[in-house]
Short mmCIF file of the C-alpha atoms (twelve columns), coordinates in Angstrom:
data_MODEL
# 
_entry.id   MODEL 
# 
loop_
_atom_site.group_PDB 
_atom_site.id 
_atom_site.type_symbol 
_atom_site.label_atom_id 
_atom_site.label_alt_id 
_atom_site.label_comp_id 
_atom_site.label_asym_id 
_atom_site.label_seq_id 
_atom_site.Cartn_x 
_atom_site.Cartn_y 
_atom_site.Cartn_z 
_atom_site.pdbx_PDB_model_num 
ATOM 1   C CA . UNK A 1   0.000   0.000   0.000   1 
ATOM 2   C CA . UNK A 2   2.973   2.195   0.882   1 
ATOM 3   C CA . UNK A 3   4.144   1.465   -2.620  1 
ATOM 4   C CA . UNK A 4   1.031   1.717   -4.915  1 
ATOM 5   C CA . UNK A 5   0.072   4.985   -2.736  1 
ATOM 6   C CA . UNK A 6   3.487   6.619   -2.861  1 
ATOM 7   C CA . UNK A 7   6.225   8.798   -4.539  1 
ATOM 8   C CA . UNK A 8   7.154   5.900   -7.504  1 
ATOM 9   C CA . UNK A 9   3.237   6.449   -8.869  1 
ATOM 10  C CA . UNK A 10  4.978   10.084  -10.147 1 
ATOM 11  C CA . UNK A 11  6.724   7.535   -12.464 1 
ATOM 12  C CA . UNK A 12  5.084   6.094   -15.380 1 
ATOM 13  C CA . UNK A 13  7.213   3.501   -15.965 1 
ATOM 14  C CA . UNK A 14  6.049   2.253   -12.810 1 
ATOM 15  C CA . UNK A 15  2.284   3.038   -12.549 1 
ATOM 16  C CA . UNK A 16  1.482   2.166   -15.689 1 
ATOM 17  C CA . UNK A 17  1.264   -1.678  -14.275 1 
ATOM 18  C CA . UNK A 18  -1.098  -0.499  -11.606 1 
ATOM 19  C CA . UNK A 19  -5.079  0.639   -12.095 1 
ATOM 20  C CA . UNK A 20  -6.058  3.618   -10.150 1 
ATOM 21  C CA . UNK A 21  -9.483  2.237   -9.246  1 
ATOM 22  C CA . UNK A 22  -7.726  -1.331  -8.321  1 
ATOM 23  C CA . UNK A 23  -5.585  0.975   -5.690  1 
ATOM 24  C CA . UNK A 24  -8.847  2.876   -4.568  1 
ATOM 25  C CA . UNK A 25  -10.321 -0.222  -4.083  1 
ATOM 26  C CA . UNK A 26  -7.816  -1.649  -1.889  1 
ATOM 27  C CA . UNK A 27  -7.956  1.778   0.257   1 
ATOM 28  C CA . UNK A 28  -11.485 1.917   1.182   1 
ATOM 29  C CA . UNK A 29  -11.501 -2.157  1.965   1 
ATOM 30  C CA . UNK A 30  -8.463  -0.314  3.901   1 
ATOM 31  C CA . UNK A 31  -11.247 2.109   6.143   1 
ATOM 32  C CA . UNK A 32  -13.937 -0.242  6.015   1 
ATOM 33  C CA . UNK A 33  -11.687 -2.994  8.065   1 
ATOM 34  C CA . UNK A 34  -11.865 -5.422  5.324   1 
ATOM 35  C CA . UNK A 35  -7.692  -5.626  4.711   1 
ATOM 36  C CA . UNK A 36  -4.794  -6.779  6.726   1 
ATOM 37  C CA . UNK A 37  -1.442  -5.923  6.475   1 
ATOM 38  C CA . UNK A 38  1.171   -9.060  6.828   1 
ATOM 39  C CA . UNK A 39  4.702   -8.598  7.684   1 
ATOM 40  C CA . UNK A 40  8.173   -10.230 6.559   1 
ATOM 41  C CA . UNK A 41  6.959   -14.238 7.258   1 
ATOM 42  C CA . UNK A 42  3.395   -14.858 8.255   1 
ATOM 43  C CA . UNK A 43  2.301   -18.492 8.712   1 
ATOM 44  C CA . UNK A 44  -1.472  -18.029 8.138   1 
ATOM 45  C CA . UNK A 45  -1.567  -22.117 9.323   1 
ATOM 46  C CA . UNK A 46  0.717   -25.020 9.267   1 
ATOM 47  C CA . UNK A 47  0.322   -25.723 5.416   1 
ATOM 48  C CA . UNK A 48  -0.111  -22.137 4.366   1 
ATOM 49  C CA . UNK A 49  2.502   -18.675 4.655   1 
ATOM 50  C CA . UNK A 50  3.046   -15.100 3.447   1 
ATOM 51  C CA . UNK A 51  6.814   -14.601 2.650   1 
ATOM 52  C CA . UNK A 52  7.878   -11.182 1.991   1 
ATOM 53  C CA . UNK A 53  9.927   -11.279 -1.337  1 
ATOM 54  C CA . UNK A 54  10.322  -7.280  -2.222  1 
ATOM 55  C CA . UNK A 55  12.360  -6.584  -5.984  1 
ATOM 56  C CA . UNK A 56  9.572   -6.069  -8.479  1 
ATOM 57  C CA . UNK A 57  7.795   -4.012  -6.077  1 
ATOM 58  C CA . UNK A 58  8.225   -3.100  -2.107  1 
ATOM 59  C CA . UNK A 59  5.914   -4.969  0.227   1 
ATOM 60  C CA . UNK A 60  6.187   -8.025  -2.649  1 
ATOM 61  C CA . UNK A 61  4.987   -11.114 -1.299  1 
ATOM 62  C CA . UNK A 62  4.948   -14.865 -2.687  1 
ATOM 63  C CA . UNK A 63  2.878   -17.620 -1.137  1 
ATOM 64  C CA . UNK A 64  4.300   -21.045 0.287   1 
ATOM 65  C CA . UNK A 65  1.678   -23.795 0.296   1 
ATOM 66  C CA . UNK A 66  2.166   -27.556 1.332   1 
ATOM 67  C CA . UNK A 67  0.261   -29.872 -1.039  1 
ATOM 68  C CA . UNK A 68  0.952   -33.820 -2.131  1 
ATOM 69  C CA . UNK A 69  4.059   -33.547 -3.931  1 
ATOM 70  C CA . UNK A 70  5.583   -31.484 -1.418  1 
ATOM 71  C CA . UNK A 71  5.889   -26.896 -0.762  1 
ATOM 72  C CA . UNK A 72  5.147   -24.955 -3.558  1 
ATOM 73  C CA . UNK A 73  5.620   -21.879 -4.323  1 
ATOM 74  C CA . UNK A 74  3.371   -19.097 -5.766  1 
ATOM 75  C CA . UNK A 75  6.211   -16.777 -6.795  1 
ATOM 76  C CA . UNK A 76  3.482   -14.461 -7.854  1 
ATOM 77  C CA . UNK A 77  5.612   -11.449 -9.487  1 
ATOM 78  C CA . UNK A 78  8.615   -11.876 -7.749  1 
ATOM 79  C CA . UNK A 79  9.656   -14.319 -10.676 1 
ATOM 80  C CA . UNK A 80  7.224   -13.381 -13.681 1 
ATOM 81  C CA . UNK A 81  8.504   -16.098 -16.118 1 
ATOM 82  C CA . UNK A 82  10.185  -19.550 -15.293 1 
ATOM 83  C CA . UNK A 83  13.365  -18.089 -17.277 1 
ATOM 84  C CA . UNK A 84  13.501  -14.888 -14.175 1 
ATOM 85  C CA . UNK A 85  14.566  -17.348 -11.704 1 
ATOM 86  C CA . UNK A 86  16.390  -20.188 -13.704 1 
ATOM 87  C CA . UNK A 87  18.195  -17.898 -15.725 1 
ATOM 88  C CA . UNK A 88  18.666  -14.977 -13.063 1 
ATOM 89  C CA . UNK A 89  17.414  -12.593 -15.142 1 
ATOM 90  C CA . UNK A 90  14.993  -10.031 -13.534 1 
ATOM 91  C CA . UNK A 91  12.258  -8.348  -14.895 1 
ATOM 92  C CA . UNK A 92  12.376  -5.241  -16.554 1 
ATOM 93  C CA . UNK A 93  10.314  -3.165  -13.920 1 
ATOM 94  C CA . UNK A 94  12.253  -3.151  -10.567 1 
ATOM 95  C CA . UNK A 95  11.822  -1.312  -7.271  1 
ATOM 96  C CA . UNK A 96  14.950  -3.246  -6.279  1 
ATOM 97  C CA . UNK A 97  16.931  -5.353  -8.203  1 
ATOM 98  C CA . UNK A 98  19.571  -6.807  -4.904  1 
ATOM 99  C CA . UNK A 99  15.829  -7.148  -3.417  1 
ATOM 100 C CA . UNK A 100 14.430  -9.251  -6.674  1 
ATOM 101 C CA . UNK A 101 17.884  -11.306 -6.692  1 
ATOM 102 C CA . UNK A 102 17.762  -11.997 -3.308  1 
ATOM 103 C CA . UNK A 103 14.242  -13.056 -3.892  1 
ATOM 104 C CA . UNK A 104 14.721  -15.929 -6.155  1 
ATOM 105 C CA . UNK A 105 17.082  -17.598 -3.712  1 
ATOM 106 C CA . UNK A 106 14.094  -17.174 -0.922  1 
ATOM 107 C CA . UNK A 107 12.074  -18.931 -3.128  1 
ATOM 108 C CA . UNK A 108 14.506  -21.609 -4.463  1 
ATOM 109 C CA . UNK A 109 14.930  -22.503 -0.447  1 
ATOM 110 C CA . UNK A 110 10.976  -22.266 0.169   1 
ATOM 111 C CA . UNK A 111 10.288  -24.599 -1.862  1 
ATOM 112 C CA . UNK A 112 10.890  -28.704 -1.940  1 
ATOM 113 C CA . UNK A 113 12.644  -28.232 -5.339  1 
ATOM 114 C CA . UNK A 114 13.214  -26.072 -8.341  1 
ATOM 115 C CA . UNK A 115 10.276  -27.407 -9.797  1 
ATOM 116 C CA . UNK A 116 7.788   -26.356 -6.767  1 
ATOM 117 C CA . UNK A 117 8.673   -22.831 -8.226  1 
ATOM 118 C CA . UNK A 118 5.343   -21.674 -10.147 1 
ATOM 119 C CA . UNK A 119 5.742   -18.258 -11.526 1 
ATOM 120 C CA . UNK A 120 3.111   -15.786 -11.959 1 
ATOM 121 C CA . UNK A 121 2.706   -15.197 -15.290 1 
ATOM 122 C CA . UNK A 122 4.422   -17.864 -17.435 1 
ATOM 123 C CA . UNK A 123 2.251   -19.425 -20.326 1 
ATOM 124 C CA . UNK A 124 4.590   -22.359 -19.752 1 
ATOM 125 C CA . UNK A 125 2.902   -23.286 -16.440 1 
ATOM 126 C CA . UNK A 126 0.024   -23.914 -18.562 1 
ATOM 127 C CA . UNK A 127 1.583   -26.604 -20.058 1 
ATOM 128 C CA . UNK A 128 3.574   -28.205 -17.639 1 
ATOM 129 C CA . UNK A 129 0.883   -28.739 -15.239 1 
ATOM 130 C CA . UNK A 130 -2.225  -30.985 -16.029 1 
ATOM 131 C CA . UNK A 131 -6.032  -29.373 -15.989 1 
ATOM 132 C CA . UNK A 132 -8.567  -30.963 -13.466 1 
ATOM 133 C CA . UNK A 133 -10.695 -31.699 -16.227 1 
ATOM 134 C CA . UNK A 134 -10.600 -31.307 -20.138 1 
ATOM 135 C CA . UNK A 135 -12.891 -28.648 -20.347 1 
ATOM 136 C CA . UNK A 136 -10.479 -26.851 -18.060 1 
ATOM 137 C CA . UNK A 137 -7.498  -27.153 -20.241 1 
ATOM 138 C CA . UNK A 138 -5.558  -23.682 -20.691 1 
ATOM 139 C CA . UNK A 139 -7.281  -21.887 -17.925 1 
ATOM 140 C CA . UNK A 140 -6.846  -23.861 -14.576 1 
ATOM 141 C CA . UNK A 141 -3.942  -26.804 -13.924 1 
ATOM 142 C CA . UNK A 142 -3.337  -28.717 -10.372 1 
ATOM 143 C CA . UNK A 143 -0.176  -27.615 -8.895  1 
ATOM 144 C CA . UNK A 144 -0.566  -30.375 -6.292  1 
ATOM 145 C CA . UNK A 145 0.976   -32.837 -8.528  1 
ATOM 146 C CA . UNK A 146 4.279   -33.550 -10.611 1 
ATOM 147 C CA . UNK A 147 4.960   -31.462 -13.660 1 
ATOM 148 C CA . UNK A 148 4.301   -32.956 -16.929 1 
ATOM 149 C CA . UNK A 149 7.076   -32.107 -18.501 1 
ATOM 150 C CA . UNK A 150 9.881   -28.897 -17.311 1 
# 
């Protein structure tokens, strides 16, 4: 909220990934008591935590869930694309790059193994994880199981 309410929203490089009524939104669940703030590691209950990740943005957060195959990782947009954190190249918009770097070794040691790593945006996720059903094929894929293919 700092972030998305602050000084780097001068910058359109930056705001241009963020929607003014998205942010608006967020501030008035803000007054109404309908948002919580989570700090650096917050276990929310044995199988499920917050883990502050910062780089792409300040306040960044990625999600650590245990399921079958072991913890996975919702990088969210602390690693955008599977090549971000195999390849250890960031993503173009940075609040702080040592941050984002730093990042992709918190998830690499949250996780049970490289491949419990799902990024946020990838296409390829898509593909390497199986839909629950076939007429869910390109939208929605189980993370609780083994890749298809990596």
């Amino acid at each position: 909220m700092v972030y998305a309410t602050g000084r780097h929203m001068c910058h359109a490089a930056i705001s241009q990934a963020y929607e003014a009524e998205d942010v608006c939104t967020m501030v008035r669940r803000l007054f109404s008591g309908r948002l919580q703030f989570r700090d650096r590691i917050d276990e929310l209950n044995s199988r499920l935590s917050v883990h502050l990740i910062g780089g792409h943005t300040m306040g960044l957060q990625a999600v650590l869930v245990w399921t079958q195959r072991g913890w996975v990782v919702l990088a969210s947009d602390a690693s955008h694309f599977y090549a971000n954190i195999e390849q250890q190249r960031p993503f173009p918009i940075i609040h702080n790059l040592g941050d984002m770097l730093e990042g992709y070794r918190t998830l690499q040691k949250l996780a049970s193994s490289p491949q419990h790593i799902v990024p946020g945006h990838d296409p390829l996720v898509l593909r390497r994880y199986p839909s629950p059903k076939k007429s869910m094929e390109g939208i929605v894929v189980r993370l609780d199981v083994e890749p298809i293919a990596a």
